[in-house]
PASEBA-1860 file (N, C-alpha, C; in nm, 3 decimals):
! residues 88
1> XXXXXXXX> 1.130/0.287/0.818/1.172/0.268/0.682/1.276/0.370/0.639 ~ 1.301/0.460/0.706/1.401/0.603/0.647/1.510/0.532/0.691 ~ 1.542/0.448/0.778/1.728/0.421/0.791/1.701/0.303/0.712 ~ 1.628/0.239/0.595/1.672/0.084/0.532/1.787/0.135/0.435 ~ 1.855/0.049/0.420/1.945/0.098/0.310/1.874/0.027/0.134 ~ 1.877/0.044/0.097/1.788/0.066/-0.022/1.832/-0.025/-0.176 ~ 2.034/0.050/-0.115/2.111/0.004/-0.226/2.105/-0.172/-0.277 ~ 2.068/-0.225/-0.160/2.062/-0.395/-0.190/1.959/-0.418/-0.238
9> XXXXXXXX> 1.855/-0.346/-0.263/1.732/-0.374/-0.341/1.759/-0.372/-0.449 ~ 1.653/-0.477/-0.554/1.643/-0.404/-0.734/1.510/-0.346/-0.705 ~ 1.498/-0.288/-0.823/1.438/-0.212/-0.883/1.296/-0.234/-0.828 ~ 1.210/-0.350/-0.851/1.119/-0.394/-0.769/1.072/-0.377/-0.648 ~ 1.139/-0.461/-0.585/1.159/-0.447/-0.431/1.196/-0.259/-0.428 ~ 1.237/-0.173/-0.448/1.241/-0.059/-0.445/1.084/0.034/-0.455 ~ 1.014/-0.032/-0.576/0.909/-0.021/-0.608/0.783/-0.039/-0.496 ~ 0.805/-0.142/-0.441/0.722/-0.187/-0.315/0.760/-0.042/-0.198
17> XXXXXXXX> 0.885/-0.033/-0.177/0.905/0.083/-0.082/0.828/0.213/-0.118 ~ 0.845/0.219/-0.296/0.827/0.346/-0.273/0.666/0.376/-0.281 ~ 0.587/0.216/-0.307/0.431/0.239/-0.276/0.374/0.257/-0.150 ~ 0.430/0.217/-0.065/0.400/0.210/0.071/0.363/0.275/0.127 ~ 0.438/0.393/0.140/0.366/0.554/0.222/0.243/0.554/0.155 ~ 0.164/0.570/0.060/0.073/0.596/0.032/-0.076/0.469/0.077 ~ 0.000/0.351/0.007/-0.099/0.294/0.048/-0.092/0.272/0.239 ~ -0.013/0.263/0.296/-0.008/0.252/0.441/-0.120/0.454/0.498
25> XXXXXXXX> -0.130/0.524/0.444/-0.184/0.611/0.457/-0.343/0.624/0.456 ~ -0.325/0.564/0.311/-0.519/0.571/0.236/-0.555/0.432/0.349 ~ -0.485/0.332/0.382/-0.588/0.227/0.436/-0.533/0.225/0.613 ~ -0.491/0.352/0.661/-0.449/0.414/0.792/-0.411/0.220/0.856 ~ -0.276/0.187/0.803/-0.244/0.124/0.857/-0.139/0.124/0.965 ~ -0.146/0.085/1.076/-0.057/0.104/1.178/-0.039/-0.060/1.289 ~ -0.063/-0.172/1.194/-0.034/-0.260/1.283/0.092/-0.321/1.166 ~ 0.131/-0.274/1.089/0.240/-0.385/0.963/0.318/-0.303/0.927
33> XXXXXXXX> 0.401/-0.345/0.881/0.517/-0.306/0.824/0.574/-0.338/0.663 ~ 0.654/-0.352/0.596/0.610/-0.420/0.461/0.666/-0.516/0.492 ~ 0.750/-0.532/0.544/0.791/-0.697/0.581/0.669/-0.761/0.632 ~ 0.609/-0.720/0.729/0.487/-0.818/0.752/0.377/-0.814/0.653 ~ 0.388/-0.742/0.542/0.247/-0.748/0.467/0.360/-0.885/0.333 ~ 0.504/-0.864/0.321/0.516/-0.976/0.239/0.535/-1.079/0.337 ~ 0.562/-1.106/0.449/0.527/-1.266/0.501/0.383/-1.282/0.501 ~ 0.311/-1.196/0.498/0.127/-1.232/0.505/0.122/-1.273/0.365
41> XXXXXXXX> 0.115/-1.209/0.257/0.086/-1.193/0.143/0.170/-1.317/0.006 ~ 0.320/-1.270/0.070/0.397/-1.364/-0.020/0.504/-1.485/0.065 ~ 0.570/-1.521/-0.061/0.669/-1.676/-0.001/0.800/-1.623/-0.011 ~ 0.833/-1.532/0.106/0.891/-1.451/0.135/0.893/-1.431/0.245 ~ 1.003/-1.405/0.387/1.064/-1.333/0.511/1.048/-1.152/0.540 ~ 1.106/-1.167/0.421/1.114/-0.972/0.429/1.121/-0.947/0.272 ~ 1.114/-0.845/0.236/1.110/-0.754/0.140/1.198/-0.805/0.048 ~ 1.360/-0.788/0.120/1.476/-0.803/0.034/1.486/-0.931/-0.001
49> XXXXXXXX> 1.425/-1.047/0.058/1.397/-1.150/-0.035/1.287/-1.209/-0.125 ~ 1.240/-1.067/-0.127/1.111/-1.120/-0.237/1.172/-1.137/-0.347 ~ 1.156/-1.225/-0.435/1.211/-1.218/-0.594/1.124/-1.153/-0.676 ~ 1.196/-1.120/-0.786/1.176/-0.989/-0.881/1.012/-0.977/-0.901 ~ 0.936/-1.091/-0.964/0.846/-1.106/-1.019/0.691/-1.115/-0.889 ~ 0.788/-1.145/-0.771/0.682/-1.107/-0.665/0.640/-0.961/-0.627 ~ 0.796/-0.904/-0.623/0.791/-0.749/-0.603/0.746/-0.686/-0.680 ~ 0.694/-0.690/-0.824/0.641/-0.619/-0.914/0.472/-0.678/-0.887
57> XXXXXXXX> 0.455/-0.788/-0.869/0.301/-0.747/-0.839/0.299/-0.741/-0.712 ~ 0.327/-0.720/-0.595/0.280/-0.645/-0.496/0.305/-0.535/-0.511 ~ 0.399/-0.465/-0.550/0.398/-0.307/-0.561/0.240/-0.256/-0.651 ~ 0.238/-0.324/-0.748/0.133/-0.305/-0.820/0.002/-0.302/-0.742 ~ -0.015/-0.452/-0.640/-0.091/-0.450/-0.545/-0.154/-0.327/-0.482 ~ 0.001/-0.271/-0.427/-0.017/-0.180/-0.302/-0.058/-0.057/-0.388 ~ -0.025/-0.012/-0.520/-0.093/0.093/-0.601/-0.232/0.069/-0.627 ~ -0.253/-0.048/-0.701/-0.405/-0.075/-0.698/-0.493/-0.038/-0.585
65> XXXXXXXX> -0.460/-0.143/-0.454/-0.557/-0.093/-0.291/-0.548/0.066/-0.276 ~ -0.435/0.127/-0.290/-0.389/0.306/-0.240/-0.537/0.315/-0.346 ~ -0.533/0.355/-0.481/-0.604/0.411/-0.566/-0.762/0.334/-0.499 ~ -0.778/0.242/-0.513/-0.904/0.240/-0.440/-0.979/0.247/-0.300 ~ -0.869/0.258/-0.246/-0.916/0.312/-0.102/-0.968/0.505/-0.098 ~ -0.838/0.545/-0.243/-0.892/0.673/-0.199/-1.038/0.728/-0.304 ~ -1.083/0.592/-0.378/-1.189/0.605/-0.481/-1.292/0.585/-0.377 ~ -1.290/0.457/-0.264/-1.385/0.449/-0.134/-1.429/0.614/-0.050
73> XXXXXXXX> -1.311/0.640/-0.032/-1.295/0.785/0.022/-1.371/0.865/-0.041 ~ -1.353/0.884/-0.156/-1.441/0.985/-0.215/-1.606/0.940/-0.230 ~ -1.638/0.827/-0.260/-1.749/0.768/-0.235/-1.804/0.835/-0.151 ~ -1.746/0.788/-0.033/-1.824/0.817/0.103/-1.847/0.948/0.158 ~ -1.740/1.015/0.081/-1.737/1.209/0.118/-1.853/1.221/0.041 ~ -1.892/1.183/-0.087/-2.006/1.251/-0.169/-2.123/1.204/-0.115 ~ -2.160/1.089/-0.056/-2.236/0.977/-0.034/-2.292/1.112/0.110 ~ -2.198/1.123/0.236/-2.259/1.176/0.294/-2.269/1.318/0.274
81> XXXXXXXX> -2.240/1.381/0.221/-2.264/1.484/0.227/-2.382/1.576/0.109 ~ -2.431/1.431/0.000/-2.571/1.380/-0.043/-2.698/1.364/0.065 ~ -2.637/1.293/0.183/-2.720/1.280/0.284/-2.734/1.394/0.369 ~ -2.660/1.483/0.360/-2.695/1.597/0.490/-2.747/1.724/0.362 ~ -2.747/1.683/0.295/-2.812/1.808/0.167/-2.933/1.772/0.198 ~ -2.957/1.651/0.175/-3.105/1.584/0.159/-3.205/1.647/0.240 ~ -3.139/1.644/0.396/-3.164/1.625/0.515/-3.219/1.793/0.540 ~ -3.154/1.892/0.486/-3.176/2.021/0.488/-3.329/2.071/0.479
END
């Protein structure tokens, strides 16, 4: 993603890029790309042809999943480490 050129995007579609690192992080993804999460997801090829109103709710998407993957995360840090207190 560091050599896309950016400038042919709007604002949207920009938006989707710039959610990505994060949510591709919190849900340790390593089989997709965002092009393949909008041919999975939307009626769309790649990114730069998502239209406006797609790219604003998947960006939104990909903020929503990030924030709750890392709300799962914390779950599970407190969850076990409830369990090894217990366990003491």
């Amino acid at each position: 993603m560091a050599g896309l050129d950016r400038s042919h995007l709007t604002p949207a579609q920009r938006a989707v890029l710039d959610a990505w690192p994060a949510f591709e992080a919190a849900a340790a993804v390593k089989w997709a790309t965002v092009d393949k999460v909008v041919r999975t997801l939307c009626n769309a090829r790649s990114l730069a042809e998502l239209d406006e109103s797609e790219a604003v709710e998947l960006a939104a998407l990909l903020r929503r999943g990030t924030a709750r993957l890392h709300t799962l995360a914390s779950l599970r840090t407190a969850t076990a480490g409830a369990a090894t207190r217990g366990r003491e």
